[in-house]
VOGU-3710 file (C-alpha; in Angstrom, 3 decimals, decimal comma):
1> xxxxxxxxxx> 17,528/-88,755/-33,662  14,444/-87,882/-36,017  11,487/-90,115/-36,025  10,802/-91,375/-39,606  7,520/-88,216/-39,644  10,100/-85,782/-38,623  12,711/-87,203/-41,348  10,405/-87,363/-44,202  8,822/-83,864/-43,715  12,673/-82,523/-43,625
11> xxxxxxxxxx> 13,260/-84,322/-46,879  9,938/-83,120/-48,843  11,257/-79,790/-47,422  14,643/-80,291/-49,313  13,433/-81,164/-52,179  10,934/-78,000/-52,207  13,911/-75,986/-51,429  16,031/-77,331/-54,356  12,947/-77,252/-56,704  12,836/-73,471/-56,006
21> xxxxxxxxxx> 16,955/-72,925/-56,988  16,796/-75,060/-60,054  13,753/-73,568/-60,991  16,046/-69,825/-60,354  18,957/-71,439/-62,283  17,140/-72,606/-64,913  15,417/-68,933/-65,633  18,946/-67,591/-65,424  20,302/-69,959/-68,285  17,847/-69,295/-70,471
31> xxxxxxxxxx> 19,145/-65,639/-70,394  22,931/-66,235/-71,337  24,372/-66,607/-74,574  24,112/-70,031/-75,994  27,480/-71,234/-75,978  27,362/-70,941/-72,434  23,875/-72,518/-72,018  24,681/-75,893/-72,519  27,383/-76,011/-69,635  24,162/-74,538/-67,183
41> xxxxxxxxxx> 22,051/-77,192/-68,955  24,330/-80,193/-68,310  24,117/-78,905/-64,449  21,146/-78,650/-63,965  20,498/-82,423/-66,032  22,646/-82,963/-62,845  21,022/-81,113/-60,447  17,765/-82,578/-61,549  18,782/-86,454/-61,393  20,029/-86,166/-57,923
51> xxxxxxxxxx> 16,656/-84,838/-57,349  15,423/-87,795/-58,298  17,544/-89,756/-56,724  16,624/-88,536/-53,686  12,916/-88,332/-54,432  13,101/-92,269/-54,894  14,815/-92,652/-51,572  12,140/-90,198/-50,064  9,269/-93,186/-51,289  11,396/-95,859/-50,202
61> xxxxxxxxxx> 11,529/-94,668/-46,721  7,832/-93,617/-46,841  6,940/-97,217/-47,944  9,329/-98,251/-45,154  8,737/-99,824/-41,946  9,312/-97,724/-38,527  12,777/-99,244/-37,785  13,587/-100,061/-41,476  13,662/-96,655/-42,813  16,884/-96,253/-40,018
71> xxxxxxxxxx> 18,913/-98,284/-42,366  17,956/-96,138/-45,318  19,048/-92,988/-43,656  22,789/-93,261/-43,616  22,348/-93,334/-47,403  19,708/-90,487/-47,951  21,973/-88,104/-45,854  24,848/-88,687/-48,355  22,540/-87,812/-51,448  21,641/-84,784/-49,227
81> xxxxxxxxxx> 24,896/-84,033/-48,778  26,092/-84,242/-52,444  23,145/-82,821/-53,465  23,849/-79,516/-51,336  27,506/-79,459/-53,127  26,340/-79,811/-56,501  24,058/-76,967/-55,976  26,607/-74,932/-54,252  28,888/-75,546/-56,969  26,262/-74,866/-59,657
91> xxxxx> 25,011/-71,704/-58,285  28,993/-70,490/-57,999  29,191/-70,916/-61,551  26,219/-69,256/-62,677  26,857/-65,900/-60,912
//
């Protein structure tokens, strides 16, 4: 198991990650014709409040007590998770 240091610098890692692909998605939808740019817009509106979403986990867990943050984690992994498929899917689409 992680310690809560280990956990958080995997998270900020994440989101870094996932800043860098919806900042490549969003350069590719400004390039394609416009009737097709609001379907890449509306994903990455998506994309972008799951961010956040897990961003405001992230402080929760950093304002968190050691052992408290444990209960926290079951429920950041499944943002992670859904996260990871909704940029999967997103980046399938975009091709």
């Amino acid at each position: 198991m992680k310690s809560k240091e280990e956990f958080i610098i995997m998270l900020h890692a994440k989101i870094d990650e996932w800043n860098g692909e919806i900042d490549r998605l969003s350069a590719k939808a400004a390039q394609v014709e416009a009737e097709s740019r609001q379907e890449y817009y509306a994903q990455l509106a998506e994309l972008k409040s799951k961010r956040a979403q897990l961003e405001e986990k992230l402080e929760k867990v950093q304002r968190s007590g050691e052992d408290a943050w444990k209960d926290l984690r079951s429920g950041i992994e499944l943002t992670l998770d859904t996260m990871a498929d909704t940029l999967k899917s997103a980046a399938s689409r975009f091709k």
